[in-house]
N, CA, C and O of each residue as an XYZ file, in Angstrom:
788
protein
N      -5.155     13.566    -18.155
C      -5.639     12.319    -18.712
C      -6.488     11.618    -17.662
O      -5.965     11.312    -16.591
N      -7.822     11.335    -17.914
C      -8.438     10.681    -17.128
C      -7.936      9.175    -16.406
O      -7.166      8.518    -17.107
N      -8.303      8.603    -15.101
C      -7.665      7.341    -14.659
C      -8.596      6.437    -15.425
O      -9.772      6.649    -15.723
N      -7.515      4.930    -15.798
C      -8.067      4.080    -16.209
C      -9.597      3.189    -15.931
O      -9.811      2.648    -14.846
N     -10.324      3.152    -16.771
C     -11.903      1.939    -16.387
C     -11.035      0.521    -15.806
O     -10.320     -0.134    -16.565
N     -11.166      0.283    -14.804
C     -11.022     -0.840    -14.179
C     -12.317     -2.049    -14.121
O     -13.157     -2.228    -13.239
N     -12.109     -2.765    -15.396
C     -12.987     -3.361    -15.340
C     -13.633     -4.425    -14.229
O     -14.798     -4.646    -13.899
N     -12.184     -5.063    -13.738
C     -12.359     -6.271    -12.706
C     -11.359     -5.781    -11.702
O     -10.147     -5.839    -11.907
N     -11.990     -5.213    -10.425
C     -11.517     -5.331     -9.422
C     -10.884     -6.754     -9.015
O     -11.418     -7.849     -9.194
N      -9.794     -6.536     -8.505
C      -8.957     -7.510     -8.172
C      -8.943     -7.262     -6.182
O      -8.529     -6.273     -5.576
N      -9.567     -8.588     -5.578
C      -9.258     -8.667     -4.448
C      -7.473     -9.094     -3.531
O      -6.463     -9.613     -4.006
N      -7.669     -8.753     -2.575
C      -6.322     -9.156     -2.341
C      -6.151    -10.312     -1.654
O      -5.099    -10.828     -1.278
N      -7.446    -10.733     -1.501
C      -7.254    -12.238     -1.519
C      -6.687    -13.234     -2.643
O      -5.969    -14.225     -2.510
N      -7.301    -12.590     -3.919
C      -6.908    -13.110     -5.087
C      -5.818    -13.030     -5.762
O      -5.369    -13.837     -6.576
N      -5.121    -11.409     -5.192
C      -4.199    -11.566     -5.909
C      -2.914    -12.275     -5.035
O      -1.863    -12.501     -5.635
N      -3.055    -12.623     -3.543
C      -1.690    -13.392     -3.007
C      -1.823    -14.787     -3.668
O      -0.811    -15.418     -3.973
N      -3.046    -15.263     -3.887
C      -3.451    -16.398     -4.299
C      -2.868    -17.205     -5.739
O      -2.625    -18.358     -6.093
N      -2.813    -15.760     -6.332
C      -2.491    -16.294     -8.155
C      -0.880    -15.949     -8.142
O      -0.036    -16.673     -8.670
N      -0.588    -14.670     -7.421
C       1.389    -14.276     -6.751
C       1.559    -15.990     -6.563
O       1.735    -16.807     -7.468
N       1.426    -16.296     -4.828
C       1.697    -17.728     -4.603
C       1.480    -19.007     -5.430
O       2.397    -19.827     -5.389
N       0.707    -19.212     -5.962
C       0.326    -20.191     -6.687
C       1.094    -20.303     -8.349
O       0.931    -21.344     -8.986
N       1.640    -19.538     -8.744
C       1.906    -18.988     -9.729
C       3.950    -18.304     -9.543
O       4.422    -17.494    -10.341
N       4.530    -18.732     -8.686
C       5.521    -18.152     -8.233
C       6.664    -17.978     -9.610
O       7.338    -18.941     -9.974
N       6.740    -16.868    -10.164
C       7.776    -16.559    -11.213
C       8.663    -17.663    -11.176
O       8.507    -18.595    -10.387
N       9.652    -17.594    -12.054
C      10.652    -17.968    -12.351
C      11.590    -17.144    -12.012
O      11.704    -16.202    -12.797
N      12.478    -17.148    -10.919
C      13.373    -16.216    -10.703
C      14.725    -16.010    -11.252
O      15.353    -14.955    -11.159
N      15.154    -17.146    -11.862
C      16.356    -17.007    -12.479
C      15.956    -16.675    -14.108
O      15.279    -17.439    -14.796
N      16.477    -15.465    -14.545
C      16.592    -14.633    -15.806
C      17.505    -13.876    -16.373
O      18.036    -12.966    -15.737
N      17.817    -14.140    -17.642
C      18.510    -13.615    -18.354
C      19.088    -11.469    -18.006
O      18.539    -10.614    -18.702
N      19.697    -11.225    -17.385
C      20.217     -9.873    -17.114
C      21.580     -9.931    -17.768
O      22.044    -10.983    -18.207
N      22.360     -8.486    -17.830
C      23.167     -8.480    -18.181
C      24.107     -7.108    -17.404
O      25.034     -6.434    -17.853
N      23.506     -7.076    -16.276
C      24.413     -5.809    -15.453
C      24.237     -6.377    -14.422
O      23.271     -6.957    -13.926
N      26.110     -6.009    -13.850
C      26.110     -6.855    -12.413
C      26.226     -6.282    -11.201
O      26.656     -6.761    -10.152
N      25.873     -5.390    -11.403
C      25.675     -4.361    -10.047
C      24.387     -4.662     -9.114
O      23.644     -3.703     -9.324
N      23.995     -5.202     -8.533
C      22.905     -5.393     -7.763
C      22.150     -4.263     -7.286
O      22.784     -3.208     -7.273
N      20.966     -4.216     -6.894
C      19.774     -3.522     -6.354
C      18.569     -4.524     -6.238
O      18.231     -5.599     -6.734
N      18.059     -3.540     -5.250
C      16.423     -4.268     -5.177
C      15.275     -3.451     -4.626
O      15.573     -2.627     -3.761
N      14.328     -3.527     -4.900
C      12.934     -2.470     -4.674
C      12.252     -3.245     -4.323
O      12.355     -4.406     -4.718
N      10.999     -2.709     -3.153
C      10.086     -3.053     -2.655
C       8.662     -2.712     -3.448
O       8.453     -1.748     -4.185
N       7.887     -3.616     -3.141
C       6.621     -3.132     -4.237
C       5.464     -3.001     -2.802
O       4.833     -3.979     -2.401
N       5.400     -2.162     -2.420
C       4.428     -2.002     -1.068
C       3.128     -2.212     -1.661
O       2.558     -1.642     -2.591
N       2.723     -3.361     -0.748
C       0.613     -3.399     -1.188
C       0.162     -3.008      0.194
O       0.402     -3.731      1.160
N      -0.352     -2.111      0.274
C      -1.257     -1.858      1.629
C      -2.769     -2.337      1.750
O      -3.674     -2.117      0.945
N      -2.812     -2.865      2.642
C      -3.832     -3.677      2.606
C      -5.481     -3.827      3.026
O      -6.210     -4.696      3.506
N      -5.648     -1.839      2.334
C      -6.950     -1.687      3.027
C      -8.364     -2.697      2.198
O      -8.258     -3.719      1.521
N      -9.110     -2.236      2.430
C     -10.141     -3.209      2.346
C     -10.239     -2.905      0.721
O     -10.695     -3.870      0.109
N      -9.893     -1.726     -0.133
C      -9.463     -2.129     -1.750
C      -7.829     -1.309     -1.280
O      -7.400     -0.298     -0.723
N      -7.349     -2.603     -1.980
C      -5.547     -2.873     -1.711
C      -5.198     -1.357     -2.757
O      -5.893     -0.945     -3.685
N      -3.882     -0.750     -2.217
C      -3.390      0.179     -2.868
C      -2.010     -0.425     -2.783
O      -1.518     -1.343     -2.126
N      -1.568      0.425     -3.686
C      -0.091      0.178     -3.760
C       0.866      1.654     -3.679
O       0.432      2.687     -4.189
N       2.095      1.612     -3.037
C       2.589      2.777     -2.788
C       3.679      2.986     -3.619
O       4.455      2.166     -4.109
N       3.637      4.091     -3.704
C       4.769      4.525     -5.289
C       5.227      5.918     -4.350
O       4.743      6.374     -3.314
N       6.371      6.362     -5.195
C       7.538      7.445     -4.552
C       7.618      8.284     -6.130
O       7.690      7.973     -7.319
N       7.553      9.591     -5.250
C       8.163     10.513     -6.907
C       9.481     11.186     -6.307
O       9.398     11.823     -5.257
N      10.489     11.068     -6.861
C      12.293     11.119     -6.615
C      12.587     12.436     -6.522
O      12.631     13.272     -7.424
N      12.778     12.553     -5.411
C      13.354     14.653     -5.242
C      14.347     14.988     -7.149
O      15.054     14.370     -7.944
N      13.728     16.328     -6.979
C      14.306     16.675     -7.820
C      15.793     16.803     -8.171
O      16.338     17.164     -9.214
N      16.402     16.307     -6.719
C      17.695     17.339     -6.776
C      18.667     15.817     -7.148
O      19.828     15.983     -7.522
N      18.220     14.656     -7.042
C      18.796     13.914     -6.760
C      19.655     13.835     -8.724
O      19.256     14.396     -9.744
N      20.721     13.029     -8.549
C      21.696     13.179     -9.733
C      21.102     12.226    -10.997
O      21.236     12.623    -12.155
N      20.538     11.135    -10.740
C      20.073      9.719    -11.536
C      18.393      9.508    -10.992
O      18.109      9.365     -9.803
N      17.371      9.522    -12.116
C      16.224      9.241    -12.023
C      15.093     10.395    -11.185
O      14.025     10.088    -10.656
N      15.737     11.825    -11.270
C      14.806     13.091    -10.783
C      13.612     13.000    -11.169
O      13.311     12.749    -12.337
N      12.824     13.182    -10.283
C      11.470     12.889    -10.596
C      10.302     12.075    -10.928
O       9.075     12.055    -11.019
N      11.374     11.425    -11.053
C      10.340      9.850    -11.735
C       9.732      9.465    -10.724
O       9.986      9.842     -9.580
N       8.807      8.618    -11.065
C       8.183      7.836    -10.013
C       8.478      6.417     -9.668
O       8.544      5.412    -10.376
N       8.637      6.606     -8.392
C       9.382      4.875     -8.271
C       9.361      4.143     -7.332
O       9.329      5.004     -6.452
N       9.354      3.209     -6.805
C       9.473      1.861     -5.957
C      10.412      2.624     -4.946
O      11.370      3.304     -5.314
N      10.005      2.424     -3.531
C      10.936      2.652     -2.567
C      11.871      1.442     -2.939
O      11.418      0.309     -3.102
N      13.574      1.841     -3.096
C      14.985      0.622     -3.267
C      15.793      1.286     -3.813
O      15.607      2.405     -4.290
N      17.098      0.467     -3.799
C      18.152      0.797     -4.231
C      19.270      0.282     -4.107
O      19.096     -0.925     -3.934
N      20.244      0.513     -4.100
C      22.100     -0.494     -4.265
C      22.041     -1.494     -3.198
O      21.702     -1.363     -2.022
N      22.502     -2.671     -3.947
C      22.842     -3.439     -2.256
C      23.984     -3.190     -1.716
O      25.058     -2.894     -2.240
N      23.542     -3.399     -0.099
C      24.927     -2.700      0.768
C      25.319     -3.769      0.804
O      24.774     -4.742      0.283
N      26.613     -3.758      1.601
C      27.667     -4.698      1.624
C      27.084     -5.575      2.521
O      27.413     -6.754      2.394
N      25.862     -5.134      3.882
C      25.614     -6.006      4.584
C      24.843     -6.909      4.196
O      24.927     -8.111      4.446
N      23.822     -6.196      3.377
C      22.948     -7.210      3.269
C      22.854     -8.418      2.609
O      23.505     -8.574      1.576
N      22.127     -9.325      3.050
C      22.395    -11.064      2.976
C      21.375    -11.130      1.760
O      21.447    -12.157      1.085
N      20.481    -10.224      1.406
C      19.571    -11.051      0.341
C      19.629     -9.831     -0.181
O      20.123     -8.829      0.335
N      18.798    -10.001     -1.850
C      17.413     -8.923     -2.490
C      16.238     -8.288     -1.432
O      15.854     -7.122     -1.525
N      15.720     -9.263     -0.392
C      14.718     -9.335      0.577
C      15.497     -7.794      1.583
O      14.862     -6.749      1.721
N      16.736     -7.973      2.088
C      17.507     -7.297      2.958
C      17.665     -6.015      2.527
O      17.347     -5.022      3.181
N      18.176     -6.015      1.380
C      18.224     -4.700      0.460
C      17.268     -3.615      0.136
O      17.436     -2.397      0.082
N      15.841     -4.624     -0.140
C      14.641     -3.953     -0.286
C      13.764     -3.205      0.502
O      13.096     -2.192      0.297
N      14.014     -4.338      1.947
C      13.700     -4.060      3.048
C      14.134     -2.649      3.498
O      13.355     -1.705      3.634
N      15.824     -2.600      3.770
C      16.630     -2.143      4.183
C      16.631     -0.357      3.393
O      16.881      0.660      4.040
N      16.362     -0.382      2.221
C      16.006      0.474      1.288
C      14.486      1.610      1.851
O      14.485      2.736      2.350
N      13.543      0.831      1.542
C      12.154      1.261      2.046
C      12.101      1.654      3.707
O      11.023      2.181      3.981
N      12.580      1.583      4.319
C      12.912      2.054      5.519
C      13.424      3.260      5.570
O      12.810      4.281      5.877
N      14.869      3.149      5.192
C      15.529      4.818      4.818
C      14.842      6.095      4.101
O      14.850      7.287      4.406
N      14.127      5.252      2.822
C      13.405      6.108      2.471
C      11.784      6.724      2.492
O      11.148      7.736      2.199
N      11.642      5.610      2.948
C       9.918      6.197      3.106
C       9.395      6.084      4.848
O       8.370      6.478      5.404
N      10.718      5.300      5.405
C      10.265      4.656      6.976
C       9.213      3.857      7.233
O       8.239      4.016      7.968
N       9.691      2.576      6.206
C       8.619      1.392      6.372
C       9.357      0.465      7.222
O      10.435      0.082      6.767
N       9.032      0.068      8.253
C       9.902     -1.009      9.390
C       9.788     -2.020      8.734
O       8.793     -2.728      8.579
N      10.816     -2.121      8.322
C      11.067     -3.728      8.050
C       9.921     -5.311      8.777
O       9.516     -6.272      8.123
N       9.747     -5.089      9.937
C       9.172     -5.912     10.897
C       7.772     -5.875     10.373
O       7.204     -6.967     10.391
N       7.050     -4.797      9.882
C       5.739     -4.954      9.878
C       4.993     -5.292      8.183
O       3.863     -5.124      7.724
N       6.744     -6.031      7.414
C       6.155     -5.861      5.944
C       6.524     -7.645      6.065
O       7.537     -8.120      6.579
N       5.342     -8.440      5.411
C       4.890     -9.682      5.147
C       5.019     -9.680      3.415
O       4.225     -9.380      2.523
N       6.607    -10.232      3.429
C       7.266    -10.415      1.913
C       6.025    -11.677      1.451
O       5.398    -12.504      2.113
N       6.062    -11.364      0.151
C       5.317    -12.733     -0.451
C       6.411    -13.341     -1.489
O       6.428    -14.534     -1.791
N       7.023    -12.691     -1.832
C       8.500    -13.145     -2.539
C       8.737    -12.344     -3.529
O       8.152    -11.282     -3.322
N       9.368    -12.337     -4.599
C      10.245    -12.000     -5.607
C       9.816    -11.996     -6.976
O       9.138    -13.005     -7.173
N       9.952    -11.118     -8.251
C       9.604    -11.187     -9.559
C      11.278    -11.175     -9.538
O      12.147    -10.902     -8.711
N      11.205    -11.801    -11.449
C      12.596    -11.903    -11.890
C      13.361    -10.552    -12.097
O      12.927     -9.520    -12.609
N      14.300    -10.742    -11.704
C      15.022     -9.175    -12.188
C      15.077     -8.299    -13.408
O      14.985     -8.823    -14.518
N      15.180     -7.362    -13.312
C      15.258     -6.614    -14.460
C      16.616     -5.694    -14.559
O      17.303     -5.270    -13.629
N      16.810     -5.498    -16.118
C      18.048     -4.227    -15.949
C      17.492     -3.039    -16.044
O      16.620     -2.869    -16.896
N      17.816     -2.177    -15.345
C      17.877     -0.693    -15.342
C      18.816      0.322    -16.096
O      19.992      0.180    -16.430
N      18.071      1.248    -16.244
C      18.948      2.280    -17.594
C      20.244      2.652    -17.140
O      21.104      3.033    -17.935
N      20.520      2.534    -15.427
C      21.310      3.231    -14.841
C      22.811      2.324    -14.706
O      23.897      2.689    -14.256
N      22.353      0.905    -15.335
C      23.229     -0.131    -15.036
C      22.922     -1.309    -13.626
O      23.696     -2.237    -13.391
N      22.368     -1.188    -13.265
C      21.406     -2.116    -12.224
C      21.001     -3.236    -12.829
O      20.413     -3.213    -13.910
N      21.327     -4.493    -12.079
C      20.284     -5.701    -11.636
C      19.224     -5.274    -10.811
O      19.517     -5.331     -9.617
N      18.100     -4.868    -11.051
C      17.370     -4.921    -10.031
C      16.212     -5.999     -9.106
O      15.079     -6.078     -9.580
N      16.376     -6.427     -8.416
C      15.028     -7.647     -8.164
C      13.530     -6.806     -7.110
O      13.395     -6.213     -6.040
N      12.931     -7.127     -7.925
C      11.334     -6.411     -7.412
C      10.859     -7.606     -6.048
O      10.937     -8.807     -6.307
N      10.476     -7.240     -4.914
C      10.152     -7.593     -3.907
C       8.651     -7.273     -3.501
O       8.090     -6.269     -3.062
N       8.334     -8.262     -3.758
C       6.673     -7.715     -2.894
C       6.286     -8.213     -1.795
O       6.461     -9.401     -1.525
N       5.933     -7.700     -1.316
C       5.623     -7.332      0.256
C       3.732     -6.616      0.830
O       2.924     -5.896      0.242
N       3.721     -7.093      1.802
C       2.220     -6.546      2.046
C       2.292     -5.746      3.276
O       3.186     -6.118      4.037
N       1.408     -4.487      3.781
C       1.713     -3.588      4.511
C       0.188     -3.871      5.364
O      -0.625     -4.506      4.693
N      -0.211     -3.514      6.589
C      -1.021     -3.278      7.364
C      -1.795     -1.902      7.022
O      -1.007     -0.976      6.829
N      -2.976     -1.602      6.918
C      -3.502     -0.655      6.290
C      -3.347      0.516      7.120
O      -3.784      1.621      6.797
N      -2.374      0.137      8.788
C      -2.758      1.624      9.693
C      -0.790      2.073      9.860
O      -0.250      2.831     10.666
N      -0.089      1.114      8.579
C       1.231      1.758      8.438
C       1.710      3.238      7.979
O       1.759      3.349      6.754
N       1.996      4.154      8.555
C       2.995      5.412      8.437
C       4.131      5.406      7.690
O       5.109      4.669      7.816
N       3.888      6.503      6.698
C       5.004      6.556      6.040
C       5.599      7.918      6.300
O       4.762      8.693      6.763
N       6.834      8.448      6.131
C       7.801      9.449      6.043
C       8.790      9.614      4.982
O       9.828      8.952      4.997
N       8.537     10.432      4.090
C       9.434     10.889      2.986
C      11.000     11.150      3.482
O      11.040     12.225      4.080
N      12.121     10.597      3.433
C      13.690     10.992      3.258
C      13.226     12.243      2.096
O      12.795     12.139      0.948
N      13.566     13.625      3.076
C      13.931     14.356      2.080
C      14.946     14.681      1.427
O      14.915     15.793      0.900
N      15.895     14.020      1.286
C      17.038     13.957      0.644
C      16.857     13.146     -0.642
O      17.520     13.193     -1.678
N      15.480     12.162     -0.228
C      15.515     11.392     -1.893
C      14.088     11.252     -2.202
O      13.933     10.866     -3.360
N      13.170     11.404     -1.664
C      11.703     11.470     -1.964
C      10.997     12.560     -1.550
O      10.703     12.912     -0.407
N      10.655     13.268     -3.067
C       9.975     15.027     -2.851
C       7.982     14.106     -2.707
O       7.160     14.996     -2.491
N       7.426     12.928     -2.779
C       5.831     12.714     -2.866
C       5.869     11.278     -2.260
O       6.962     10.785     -2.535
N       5.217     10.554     -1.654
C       4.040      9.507     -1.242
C       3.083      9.244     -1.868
O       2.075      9.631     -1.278
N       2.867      8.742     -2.839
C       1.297      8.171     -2.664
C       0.659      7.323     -2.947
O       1.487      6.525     -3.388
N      -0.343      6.839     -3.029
C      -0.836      5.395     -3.107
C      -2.037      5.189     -4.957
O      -2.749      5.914     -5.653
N      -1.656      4.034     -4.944
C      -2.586      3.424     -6.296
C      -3.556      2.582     -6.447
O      -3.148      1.436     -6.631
N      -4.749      2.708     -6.441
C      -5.582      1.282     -6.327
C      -5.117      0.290     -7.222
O      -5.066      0.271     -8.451
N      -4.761     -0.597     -6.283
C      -3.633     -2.017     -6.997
C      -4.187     -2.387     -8.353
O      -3.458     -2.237     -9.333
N      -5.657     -2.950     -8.521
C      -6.007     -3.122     -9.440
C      -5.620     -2.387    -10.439
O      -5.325     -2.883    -11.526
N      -5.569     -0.919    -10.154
C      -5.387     -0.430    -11.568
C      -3.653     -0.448    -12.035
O      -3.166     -0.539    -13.162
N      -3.016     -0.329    -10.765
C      -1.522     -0.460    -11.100
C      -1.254     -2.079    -11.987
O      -0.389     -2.251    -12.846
N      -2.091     -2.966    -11.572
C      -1.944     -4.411    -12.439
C      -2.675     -4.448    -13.391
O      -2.606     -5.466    -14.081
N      -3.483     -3.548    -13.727
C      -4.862     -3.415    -15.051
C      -3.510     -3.255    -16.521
O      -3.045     -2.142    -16.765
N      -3.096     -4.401    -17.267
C      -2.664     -4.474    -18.831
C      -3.229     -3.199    -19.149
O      -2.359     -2.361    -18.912
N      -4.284     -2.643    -19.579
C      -5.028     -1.812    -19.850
C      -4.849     -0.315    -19.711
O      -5.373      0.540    -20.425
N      -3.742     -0.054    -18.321
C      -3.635      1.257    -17.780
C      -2.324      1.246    -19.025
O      -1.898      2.357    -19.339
N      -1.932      0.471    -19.460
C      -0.468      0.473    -19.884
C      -0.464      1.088    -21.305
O      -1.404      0.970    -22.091
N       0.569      1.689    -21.532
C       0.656      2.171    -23.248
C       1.938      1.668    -23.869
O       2.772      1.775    -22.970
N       2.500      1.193    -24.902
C       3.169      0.589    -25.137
C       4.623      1.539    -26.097
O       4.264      2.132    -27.114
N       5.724      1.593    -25.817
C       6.245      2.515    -26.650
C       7.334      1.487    -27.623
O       7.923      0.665    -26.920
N       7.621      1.430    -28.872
C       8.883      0.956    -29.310
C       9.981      2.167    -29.463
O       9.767      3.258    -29.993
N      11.079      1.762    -28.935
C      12.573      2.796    -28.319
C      13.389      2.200    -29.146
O      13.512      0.997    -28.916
N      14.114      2.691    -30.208
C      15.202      2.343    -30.994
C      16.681      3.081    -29.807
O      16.708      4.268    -29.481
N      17.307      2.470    -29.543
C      18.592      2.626    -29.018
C      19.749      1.672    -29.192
O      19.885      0.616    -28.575
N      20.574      2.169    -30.108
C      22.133      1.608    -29.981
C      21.718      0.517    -31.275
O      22.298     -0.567    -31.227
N      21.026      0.677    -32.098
C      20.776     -0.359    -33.521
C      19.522     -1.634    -32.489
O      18.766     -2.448    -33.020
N      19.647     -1.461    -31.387
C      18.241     -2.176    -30.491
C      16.825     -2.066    -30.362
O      16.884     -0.892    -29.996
N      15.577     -2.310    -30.355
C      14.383     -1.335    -30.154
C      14.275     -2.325    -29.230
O      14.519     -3.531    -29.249
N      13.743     -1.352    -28.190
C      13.062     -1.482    -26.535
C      12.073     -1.508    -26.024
O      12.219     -0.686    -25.119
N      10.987     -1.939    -25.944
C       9.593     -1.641    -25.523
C       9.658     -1.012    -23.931
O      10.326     -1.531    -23.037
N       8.892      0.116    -23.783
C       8.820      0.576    -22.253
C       7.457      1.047    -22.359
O       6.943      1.340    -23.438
N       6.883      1.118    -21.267
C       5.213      1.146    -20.847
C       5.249      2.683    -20.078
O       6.165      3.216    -19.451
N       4.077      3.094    -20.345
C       3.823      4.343    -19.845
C       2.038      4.296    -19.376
O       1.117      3.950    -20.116
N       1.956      4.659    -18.241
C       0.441      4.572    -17.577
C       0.514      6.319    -16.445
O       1.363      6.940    -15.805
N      -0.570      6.412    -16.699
C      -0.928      7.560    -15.877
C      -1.796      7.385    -14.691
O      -2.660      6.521    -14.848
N      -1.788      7.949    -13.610
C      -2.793      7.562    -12.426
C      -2.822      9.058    -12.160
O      -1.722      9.555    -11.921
N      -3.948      9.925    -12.156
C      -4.042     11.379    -12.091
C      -2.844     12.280    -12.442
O      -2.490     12.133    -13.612
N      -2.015     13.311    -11.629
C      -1.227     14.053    -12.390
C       0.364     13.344    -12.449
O       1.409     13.859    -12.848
N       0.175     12.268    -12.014
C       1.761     10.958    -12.045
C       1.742     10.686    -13.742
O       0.909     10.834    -14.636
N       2.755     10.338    -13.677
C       3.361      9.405    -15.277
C       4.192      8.499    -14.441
O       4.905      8.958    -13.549
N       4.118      7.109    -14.723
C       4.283      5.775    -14.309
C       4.985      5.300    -15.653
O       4.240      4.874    -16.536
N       6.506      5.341    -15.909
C       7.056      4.946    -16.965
C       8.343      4.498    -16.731
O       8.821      4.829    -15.646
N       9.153      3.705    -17.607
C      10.311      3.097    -17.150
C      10.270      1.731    -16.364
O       9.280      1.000    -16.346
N      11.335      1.496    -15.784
C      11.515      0.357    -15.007
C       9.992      0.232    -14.113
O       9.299     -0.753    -14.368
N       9.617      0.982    -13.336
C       8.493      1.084    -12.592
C       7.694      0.508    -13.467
O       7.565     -0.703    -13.292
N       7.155      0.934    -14.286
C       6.061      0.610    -15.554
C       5.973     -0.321    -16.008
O       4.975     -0.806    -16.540
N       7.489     -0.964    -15.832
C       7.642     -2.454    -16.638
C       7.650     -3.622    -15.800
O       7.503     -4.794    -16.146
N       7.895     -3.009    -14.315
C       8.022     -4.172    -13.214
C       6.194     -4.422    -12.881
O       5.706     -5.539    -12.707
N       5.588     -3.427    -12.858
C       4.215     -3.076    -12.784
C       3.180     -4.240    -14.256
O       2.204     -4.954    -14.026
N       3.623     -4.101    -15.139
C       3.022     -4.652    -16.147
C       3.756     -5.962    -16.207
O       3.040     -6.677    -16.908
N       4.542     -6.473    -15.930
C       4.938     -8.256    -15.821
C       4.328     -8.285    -14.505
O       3.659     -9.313    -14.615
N       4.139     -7.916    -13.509
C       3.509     -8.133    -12.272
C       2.243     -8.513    -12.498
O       1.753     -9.440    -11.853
N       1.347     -7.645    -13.723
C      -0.025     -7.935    -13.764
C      -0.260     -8.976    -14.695
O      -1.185     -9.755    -14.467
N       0.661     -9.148    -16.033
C       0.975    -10.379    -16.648
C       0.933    -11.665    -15.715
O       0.006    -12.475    -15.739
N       2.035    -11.754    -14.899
C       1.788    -13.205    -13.799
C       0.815    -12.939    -13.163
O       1.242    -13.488    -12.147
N       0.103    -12.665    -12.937
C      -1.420    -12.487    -11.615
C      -2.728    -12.632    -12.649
O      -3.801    -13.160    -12.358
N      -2.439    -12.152    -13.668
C      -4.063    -12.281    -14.289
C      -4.374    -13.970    -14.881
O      -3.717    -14.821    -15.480
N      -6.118    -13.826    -14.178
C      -6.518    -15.022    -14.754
C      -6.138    -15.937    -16.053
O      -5.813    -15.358    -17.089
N      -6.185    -17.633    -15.992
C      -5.800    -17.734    -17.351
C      -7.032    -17.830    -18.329
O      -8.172    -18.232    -18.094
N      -6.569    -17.426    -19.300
C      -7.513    -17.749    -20.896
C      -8.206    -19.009    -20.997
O      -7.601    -19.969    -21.476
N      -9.279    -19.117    -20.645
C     -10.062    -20.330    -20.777
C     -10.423    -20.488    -22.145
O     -11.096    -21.456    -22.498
């Protein structure tokens, strides 16, 4: 499937601008109380990418998918921020020290039973990454714009349990971007895009 027409490049000036200015609402309706939290890495070359993980195969919950360096909160950690942090380190070896949080989207539930809270964060464009091969089989990066482009998104209705579910599905070359990822990705570009004049 070809990558999405990006009509309007999005600077990353613009987009900390409309993030900050625009700061979610963090308290939201969830209904699983298990905590987690994921990092949303923006690297910050001169057109911003964003870094995404595809999940070793071997692992028991979520093989293959593509996903947000994060995961369970430990007992130590003091925040979502700590967790996320603390997470993306183990697995991809992002130092904590060199990631400039901009704050928090509202949580979401996960299929797996998770609270999860999405963390975004900005990276230096000459940061190193390293795959945990125990939980990440790929690395690679997304031109942000298109990861926030409404447009990359496809929309599915999911009947489960007498419920229907909407979940988003986007492609960026031979990736499928679906699930929680997909959905934290598309409310992300929801709060950031210009308003309707």
């Amino acid at each position: 499937m070809p990558d999405a027409v990006i009509e309007h490049p999005l600077p990353l000036a613009e987009f900390i601008t409309r993030f900050q200015l625009l700061l979610p609402e963090t308290r939201h309706v969830t209904y699983h109380r298990r905590r987690a939290a994921v990092l949303i890495p923006i690297i910050c070359h001169s057109t911003p990418t964003l870094l995404l993980t595809r999940r070793a195969a071997s692992l028991r919950k979520h093989a293959g998918q593509v996903a947000f360096p994060g995961g369970q909160r430990g007992a130590d950690d003091v925040s979502a921020i700590a967790t996320a942090l603390r997470e993306a380190q183990e697995e991809v070896a992002i130092d904590p020290r060199q990631v400039r949080v901009l704050g928090q989207l509202p949580p979401v539930d996960s299929s797996s039973g998770f609270q999860v809270t999405p963390i975004v964060g900005l990276l230096a464009p000459g940061a190193r990454f390293v795959a945990s091969e125990a939980e990440v089989a790929e690395i690679f990066e997304i031109p942000l714009a298109e990861a926030l482009s409404l447009a990359s998104y496809t929309p599915l209705d999911i009947e489960r349990r007498a419920q229907t579910r909407r979940v988003y599905f986007s492609w960026y070359r031979q990736h499928m971007v679906w699930g929680m990822t997909a959905q934290i990705l598309y409310r992300l570009g929801q709060h950031i895009r210009p308003p309707i004049e």
